[in-house]
N, C-alpha and C positions, 0 to 999 in steps of 0.2 A: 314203861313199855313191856319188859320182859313181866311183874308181876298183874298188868292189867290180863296179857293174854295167858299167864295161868290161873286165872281167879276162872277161865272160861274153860282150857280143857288141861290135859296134862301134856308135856311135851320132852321129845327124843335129844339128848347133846349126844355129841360124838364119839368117836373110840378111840384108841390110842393114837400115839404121835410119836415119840421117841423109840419105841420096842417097832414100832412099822419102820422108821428110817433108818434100825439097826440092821433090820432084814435086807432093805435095800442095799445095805454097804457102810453106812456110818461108821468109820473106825472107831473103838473103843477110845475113849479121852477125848474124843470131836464133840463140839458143842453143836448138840442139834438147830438152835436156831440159826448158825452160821450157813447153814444150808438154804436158807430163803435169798442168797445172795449166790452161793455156786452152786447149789441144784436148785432152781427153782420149778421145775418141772414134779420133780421127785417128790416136793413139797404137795404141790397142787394136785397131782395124783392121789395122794391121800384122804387131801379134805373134798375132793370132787365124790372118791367114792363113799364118803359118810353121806354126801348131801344124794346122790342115785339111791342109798340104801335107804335112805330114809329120816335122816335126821334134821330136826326143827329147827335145829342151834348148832352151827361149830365154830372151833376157834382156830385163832390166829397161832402161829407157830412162833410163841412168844416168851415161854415160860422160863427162858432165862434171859431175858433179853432185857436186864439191869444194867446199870453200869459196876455195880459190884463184881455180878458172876462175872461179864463181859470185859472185864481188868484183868480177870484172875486167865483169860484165855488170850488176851494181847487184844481184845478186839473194841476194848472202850470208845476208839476212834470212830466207830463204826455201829451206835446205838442207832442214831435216826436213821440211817440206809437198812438196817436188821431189821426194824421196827414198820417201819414205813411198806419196805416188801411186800413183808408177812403179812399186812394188810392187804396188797395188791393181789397177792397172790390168792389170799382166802375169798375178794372180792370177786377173784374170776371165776372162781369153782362153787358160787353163789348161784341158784334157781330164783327167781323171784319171790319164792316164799320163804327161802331160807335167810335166819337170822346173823346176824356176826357177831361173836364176843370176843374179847381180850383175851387172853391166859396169861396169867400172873403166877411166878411161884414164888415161894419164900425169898429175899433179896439175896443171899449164901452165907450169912455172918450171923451169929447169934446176936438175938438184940437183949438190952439188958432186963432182968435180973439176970438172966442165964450168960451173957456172954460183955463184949464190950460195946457195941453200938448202942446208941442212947435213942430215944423214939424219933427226936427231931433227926438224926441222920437218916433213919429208915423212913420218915416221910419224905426226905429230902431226894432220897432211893427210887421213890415209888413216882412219885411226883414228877421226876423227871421223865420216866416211862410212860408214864399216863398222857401227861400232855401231850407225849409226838401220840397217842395213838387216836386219845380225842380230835386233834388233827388231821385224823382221816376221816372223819368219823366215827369211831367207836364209840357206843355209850355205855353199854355191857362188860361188865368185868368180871371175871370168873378167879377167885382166889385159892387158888385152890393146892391143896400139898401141904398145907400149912401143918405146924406140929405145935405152935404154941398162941394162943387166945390175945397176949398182949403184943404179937406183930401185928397178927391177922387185924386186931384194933386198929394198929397204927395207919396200916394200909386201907382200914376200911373206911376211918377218917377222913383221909386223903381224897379218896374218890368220891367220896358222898359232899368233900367241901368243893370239889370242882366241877360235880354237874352229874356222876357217873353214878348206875346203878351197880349195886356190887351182888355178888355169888361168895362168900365166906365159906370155905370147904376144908374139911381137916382129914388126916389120915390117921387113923385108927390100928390098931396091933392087940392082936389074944394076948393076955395077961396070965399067970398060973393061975391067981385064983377066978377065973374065968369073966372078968371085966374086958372091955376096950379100953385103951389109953392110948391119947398120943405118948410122941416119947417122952415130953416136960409130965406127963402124967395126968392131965385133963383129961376126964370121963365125957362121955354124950352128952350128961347131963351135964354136967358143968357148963360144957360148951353152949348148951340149949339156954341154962339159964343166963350166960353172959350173953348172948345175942339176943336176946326175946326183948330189951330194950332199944337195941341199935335197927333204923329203918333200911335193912338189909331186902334186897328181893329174894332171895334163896338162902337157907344156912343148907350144910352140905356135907358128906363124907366122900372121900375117895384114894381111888390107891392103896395099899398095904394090906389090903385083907382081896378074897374072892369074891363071889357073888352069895354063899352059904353063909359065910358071915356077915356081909354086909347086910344079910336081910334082920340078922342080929342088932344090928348098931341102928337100922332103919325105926326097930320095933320101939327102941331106948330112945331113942329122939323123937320120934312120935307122942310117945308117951310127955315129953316136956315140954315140944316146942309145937306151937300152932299154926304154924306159919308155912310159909312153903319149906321142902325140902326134894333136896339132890341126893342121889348114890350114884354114883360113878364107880364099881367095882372094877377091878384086875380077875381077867380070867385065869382065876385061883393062883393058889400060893404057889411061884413058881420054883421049880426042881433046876436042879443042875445034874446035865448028865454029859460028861466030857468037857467041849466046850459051849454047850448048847445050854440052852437057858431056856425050859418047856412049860407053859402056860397049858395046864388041862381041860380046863374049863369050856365046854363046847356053846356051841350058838344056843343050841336046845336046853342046857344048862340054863342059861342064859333067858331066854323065853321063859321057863318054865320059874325061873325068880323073879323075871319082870311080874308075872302075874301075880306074886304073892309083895312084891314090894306093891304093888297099886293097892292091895288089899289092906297095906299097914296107911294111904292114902299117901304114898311119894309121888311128888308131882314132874319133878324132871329125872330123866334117866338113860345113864352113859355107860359107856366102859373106858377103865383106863390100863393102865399096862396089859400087854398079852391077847389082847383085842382088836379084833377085826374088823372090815365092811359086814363079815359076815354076823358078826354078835350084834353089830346095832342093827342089821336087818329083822333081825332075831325080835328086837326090842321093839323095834319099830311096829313090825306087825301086831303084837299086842297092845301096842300101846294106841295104837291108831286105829284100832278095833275097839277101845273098852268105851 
């Protein structure tokens, strides 16, 4: 679905999720997806005003909604009702051309060589997830956050063995001697050449860097991977000032790198942390113009 209709044109996903429902009130150490359950309204405000602003593609309010993270916050009991929601809710804030995808983020436990989870638990992790959401319908999954190439595998196994299209997305970070690296230390390339074998419909960057950089990392995966590709940037590196957390990066900003990510030939494109209706309108309009 999702790669037939960008083999056709290029297409908008949405803007943040978690930095919008901090705004709203989200206490710090609340698990945002726990809000698909006691703010549901607050939820659907969000992804209603991506889909007015203009985007192709948005997601469900999912992206920790594992049974790992959702242990770690008392709420294990409570996957399917979290999960199932976030669906309802993203369904009603849906126009008739807009699409629905999953949000997946990393399961919260290092998986092995790096930590102690072995791959069968993390598909065991993800699997469970997947199914209640294909259950609503979901075929679209968006991976996204990821910082190391052999979970991002494991989950992308998972969904490709049960029917689902996948979005494989990593976050990236300036390096001294001026590379990207996740934080395991996978470059663009790296990443580009482990996935140019797996029938992924998007590989993807997001989070960790702004739009100046991302148009950096865009140009590095370009250069390896043939295939489609995602930016989701954070409007810019955010500052702490008191107790405020300020994202600088304007709509215009914004626009003005959509243009030049279309020119490295990026086919989908979002914003994540620090982003607003107003930056995917930003996006949108160039994007819906080219």
């Amino acid at each position: 679905m999702l790669a037939n209709l960008l083999s056709k044109k290029n297409l908008v996903l949405d803007g943040a999720m978690g930095t919008r429902l901090q705004k709203a009130g989200l206490p710090a150490g609340h698990l945002p997806d726990e809000w698909n359950i006691s703010h549901p309204n607050l939820v659907y405000n969000i992804i209603h005003s991506y889909v007015e602003a203009g985007s192709d593609i948005v997601q469900t309010n999912t992206f920790g909604s594992n049974r790992l993270i959702l242990k770690k916050y008392g709420l294990e009991g409570k996957i399917s009702e979290i999960n199932r929601q976030a669906v309802k809710i993203a369904r009603e804030a849906l126009d008739s051309s807009t699409l629905l995808c999953g949000s997946l983020g990393p399961v919260g436990d290092f998986i092995e060589p790096y930590g102690d989870l072995t791959k069968k638990e993390v598909q065991d992790v993800v699997k469970e997830q997947v199914e209640i959401l294909l259950s609503e319908g979901i075929e679209i999954f968006n991976l996204e956050t990821f910082i190391s190439s052999v979970e991002s595998i494991a989950a992308t196994e998972t969904i490709l063995e049960l029917g689902g299209e996948v979005i494989s997305s990593f976050t990236f970070e300036p390096r001294d001697d001026g590379r990207f690296t996740t934080l395991m230390g996978e470059t663009p390339e790296k990443i580009a050449h482990i996935f140019q074998s797996y029938p992924i419909a998007v590989l993807g960057a997001n989070c960790g860097t702004g739009m100046k950089q991302m148009i950096k990392i865009a140009g590095v995966y370009r250069s390896y991977y043939s295939g489609y590709l995602l930016c989701k940037p954070n409007a810019g590196i955010p500052k702490v000032q008191g107790n405020q957390v300020l994202y600088t990066e304007t709509p215009e900003d914004f626009a003005k790198g959509t243009k030049e990510l279309l020119n490295l030939n990026i086919n989908l494109i979002g914003g994540c942390c620090g982003t607003t209706e107003k930056h995917i309108r930003a996006i949108a309009e160039v994007v819906h113009q080219s």
